[in-house]
NUVOLUM-346562 format. One record per residue (C-alpha): residue number from 1; x, y, z. Coordinates in nm, 2 decimals, padded with zeros to 4 digits. Layout:
<atoms>
[NUM; [X; Y; Z]]
...
</atoms>
This chain:
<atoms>
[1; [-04.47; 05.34; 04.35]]
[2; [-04.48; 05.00; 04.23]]
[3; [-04.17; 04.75; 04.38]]
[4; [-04.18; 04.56; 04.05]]
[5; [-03.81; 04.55; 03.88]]
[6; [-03.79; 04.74; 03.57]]
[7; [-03.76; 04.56; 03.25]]
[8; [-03.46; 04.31; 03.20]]
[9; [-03.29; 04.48; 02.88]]
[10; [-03.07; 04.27; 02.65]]
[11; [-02.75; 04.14; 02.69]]
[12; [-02.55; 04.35; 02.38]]
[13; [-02.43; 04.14; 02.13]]
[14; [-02.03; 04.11; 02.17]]
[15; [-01.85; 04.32; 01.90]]
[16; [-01.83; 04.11; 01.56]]
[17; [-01.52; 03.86; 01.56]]
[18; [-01.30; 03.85; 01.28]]
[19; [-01.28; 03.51; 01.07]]
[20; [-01.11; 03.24; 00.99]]
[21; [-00.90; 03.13; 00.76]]
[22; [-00.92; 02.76; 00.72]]
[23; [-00.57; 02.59; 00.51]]
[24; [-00.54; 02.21; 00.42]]
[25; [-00.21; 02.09; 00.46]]
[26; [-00.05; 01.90; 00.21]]
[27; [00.02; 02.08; -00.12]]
[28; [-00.14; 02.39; 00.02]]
[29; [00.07; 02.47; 00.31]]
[30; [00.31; 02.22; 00.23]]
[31; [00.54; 02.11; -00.06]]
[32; [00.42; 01.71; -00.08]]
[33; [00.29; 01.47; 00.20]]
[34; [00.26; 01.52; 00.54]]
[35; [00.25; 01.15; 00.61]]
[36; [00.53; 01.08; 00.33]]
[37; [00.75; 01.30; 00.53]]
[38; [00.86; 01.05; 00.80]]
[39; [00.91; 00.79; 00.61]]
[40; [01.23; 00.75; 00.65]]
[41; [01.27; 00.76; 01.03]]
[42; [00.97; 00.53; 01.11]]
[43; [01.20; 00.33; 00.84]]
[44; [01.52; 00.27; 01.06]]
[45; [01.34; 00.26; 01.42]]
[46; [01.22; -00.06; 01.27]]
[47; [00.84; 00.04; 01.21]]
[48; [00.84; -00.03; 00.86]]
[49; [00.93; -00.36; 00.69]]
[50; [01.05; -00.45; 00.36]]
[51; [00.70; -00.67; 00.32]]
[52; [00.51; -00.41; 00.48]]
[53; [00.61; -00.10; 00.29]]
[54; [00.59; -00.33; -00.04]]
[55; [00.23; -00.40; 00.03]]
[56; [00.16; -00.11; 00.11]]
[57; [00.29; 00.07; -00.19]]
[58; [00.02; -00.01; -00.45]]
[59; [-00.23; 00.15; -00.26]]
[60; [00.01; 00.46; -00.24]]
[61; [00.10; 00.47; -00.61]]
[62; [-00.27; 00.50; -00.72]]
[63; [-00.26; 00.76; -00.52]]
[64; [-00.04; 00.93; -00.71]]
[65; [-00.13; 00.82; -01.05]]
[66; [-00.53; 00.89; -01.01]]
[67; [-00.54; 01.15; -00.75]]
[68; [-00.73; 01.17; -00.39]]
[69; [-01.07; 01.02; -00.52]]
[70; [-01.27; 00.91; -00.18]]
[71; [-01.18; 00.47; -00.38]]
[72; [-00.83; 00.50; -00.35]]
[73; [-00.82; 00.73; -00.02]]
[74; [-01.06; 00.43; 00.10]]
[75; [-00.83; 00.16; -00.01]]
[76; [-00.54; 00.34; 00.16]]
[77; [-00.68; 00.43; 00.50]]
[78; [-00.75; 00.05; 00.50]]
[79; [-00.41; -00.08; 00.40]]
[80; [-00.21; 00.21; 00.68]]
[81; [-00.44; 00.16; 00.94]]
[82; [-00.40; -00.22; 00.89]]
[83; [-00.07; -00.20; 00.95]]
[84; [-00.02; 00.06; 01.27]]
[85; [-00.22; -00.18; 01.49]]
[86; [-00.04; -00.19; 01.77]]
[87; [00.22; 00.06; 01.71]]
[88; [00.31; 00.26; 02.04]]
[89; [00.21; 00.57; 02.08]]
[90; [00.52; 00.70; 02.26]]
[91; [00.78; 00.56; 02.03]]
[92; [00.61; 00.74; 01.78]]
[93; [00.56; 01.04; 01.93]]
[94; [00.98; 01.06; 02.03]]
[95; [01.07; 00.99; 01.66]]
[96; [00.84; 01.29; 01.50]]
[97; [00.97; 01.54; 01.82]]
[98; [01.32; 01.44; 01.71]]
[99; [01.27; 01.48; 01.35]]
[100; [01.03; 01.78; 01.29]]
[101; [01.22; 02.01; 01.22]]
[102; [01.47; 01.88; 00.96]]
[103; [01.19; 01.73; 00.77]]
[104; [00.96; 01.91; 00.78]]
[105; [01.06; 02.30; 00.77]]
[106; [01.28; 02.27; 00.42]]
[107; [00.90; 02.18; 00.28]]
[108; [00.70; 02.46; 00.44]]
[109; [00.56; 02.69; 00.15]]
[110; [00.71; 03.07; 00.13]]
[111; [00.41; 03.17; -00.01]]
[112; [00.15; 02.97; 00.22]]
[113; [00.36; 03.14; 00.60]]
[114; [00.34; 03.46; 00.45]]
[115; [-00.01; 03.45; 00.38]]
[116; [-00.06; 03.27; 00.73]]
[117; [00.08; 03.58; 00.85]]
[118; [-00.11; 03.79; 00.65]]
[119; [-00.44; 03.64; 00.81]]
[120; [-00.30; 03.67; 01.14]]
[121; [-00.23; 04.06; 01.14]]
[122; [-00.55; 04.10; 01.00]]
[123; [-00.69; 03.91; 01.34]]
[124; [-00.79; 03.62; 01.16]]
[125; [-00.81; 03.28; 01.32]]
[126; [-00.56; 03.06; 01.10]]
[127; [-00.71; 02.70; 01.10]]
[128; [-00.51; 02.40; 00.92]]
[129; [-00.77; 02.12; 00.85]]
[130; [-00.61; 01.76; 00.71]]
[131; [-00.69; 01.42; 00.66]]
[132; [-00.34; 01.37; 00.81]]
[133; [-00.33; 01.21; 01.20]]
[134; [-00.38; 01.45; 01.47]]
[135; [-00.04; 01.42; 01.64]]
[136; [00.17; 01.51; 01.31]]
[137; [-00.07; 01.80; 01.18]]
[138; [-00.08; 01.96; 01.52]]
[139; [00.33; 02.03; 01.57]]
[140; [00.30; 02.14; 01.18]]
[141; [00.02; 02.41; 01.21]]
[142; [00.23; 02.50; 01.56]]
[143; [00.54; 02.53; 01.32]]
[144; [00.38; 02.80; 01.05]]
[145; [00.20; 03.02; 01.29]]
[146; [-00.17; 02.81; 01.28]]
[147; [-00.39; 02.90; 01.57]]
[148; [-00.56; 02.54; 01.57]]
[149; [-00.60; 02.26; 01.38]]
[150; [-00.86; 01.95; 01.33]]
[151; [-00.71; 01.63; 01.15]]
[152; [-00.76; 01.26; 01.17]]
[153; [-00.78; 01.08; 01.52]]
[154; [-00.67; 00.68; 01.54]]
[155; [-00.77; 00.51; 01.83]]
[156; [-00.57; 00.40; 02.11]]
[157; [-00.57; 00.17; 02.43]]
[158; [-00.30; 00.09; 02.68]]
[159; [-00.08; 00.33; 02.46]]
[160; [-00.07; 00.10; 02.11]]
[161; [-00.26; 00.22; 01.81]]
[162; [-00.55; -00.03; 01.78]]
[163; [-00.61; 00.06; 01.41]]
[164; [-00.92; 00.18; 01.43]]
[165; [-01.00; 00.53; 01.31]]
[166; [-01.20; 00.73; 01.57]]
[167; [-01.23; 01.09; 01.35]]
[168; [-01.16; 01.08; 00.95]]
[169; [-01.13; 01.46; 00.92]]
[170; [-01.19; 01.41; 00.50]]
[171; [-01.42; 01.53; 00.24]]
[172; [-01.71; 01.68; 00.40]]
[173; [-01.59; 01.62; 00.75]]
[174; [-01.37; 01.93; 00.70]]
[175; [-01.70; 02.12; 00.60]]
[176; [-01.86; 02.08; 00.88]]
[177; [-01.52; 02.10; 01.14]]
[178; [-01.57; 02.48; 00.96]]
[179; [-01.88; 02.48; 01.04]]
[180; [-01.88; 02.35; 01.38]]
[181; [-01.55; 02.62; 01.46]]
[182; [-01.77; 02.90; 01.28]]
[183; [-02.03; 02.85; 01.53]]
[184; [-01.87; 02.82; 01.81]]
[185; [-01.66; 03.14; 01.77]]
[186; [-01.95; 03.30; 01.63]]
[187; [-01.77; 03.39; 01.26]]
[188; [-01.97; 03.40; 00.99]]
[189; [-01.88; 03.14; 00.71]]
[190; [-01.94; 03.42; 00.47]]
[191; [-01.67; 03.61; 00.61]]
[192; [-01.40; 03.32; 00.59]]
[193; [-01.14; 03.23; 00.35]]
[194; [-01.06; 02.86; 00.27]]
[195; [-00.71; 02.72; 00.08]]
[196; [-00.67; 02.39; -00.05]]
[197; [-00.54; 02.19; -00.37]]
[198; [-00.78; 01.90; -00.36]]
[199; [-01.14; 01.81; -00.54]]
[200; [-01.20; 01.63; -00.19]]
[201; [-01.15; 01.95; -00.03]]
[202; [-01.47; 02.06; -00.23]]
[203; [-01.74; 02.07; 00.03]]
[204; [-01.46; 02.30; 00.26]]
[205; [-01.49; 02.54; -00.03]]
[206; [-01.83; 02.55; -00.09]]
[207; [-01.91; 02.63; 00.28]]
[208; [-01.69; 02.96; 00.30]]
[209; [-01.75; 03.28; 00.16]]
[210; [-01.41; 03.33; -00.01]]
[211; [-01.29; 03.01; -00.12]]
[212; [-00.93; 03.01; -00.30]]
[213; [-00.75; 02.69; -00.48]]
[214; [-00.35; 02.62; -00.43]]
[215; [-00.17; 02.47; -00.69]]
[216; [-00.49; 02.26; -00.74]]
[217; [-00.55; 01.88; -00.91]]
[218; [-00.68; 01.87; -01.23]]
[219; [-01.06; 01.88; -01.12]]
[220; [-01.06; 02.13; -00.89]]
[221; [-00.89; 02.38; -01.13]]
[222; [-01.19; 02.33; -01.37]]
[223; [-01.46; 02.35; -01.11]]
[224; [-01.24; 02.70; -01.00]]
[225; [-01.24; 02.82; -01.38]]
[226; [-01.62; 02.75; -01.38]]
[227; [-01.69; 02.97; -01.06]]
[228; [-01.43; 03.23; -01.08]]
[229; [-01.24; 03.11; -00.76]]
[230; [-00.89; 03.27; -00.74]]
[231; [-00.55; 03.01; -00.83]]
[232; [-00.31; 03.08; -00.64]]
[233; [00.03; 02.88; -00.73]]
[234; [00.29; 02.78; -00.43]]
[235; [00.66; 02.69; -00.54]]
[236; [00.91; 02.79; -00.29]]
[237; [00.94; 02.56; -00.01]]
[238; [01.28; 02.71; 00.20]]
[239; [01.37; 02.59; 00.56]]
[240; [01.16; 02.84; 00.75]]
[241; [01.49; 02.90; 01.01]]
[242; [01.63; 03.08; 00.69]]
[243; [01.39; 03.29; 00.56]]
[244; [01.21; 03.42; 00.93]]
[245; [01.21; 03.47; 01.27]]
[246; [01.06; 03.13; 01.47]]
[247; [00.70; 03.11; 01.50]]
[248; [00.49; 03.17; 01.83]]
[249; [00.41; 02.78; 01.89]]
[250; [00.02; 02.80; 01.95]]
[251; [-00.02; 02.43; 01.99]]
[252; [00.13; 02.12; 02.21]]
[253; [00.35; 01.92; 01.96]]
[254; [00.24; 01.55; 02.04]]
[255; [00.42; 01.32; 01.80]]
[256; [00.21; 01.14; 01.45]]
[257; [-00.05; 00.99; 01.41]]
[258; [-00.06; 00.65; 01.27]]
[259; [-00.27; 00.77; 00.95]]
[260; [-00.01; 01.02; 00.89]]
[261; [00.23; 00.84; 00.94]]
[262; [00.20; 00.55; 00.75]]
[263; [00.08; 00.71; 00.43]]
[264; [00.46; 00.77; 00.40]]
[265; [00.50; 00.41; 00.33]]
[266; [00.39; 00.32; -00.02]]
[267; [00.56; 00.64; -00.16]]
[268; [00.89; 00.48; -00.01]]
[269; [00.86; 00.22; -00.11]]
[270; [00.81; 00.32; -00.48]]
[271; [01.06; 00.58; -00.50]]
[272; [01.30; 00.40; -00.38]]
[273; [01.48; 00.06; -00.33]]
[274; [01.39; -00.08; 00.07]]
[275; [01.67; -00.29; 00.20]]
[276; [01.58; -00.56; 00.47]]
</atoms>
């Protein structure tokens, strides 16, 4: 009798995962701007100056008046991340922890938590990609039940927002976040859902097998008329504390990040009258 081992056989393949479904933030889950929403606290701690959030306002109305083309999102990632240099991290992470959730559950989507719940009792993975800063988009996804999240990432030495953008999680930097995620937890993009009410968020879309729009911009509902993608239409943001049980907080709540944060500014500053 031979001493040779017998064949190795192969490893069996794990059983298949579930998906994931992947949400944008603003709009989607969201009634309005996740960076708009601290406007006013970043306001009276002395962050924001009449000059500053004047300046800053232009690039935040065209915003508004054109929509999230990558010119004017270009034009205002310069103008916020211009002026957090130098910010500190911890001041800004103590004003968003103190101010979370009176801003931002009363703007939390009905529709978007129950469908974040619906997801999750089907053992999907929920996934909140934004081109909001890390440090505010984390405590959000936390609040509505998200497993994880990728968003934008500022740089930062000695604690002070240099102004420097490390990750832009945008445009087809979402795609492949989905991508990347997809692989590692070895989903198949075919088998995942993806929510969002932007034409940036196109490429996200694209890459999924079931992609759905959410109260979408003007180009992304005619580029989902001319594919057949579902509409789905969000109205009724209600204080989550009055409408469910608290959420199972999957993720650390760290504070805002500087590009979330300072988007807030123009929108302020053009709504309504800043006082020195």
């Amino acid at each position: 009798m031979s001493g040779a081992l017998p064949p190795q056989l192969p490893t069996p393949a794990p059983p298949h995962p579930g998906a994931a479904a992947f949400f944008d933030l603003d709009k989607t889950i969201i009634a309005g701007s996740s960076a708009l929403a601290f406007s006013r606290p970043f306001r009276r701690q002395g962050l924001i100056s009449r000059r500053a959030a004047l300046r800053s306002g232009y690039a935040q109305l065209l915003l508004v008046l054109s929509g999230a083309d990558a010119n004017t999102m270009d034009l205002l990632r310069r103008r916020i991340t211009a002026l957090c240099t130098g910010w500190e991290v911890a001041q800004i992470r103590s004003i968003v922890a103190e101010t979370l959730h009176d801003i931002v559950e009363p703007l939390v989507y009905a529709e978007a938590t129950e469908l974040i719940a619906e997801h999750r009792a089907n053992g999907d993975e929920v996934v909140v990609l934004s081109a909001s800063g890390q440090e505010v988009v984390e405590p959000i996804a936390a609040l509505v039940g998200a497993d994880r999240c990728v968003a934008t990432r500022m740089g930062v030495v000695d604690g002070r927002y240099t102004g420097a953008i490390e990750y832009y999680c945008y445009g087809e930097e979402k795609a492949q976040a989905a991508r990347q995620l997809a692989q590692e937890q070895g989903y198949r993009l075919e088998d995942c859902r993806a929510y969002s009410d932007s034409i940036t968020d196109l490429p996200l879309l694209e890459a999924v097998g079931h992609p759905t729009v959410v109260n979408p911009d003007r180009a992304l509902r005619r580029e989902a008329a001319l594919r057949g993608w579902p509409v789905l239409t969000f109205a009724d943001p209600v204080a989550l504390r009055f409408r469910r049980p608290p959420l199972r907080a999957t993720l650390t709540a760290a504070g805002v990040g500087a590009v979330a944060a300072l988007a807030a500014v123009g929108w302020y500053a053009w709504r309504r009258p800043v006082r020195s």
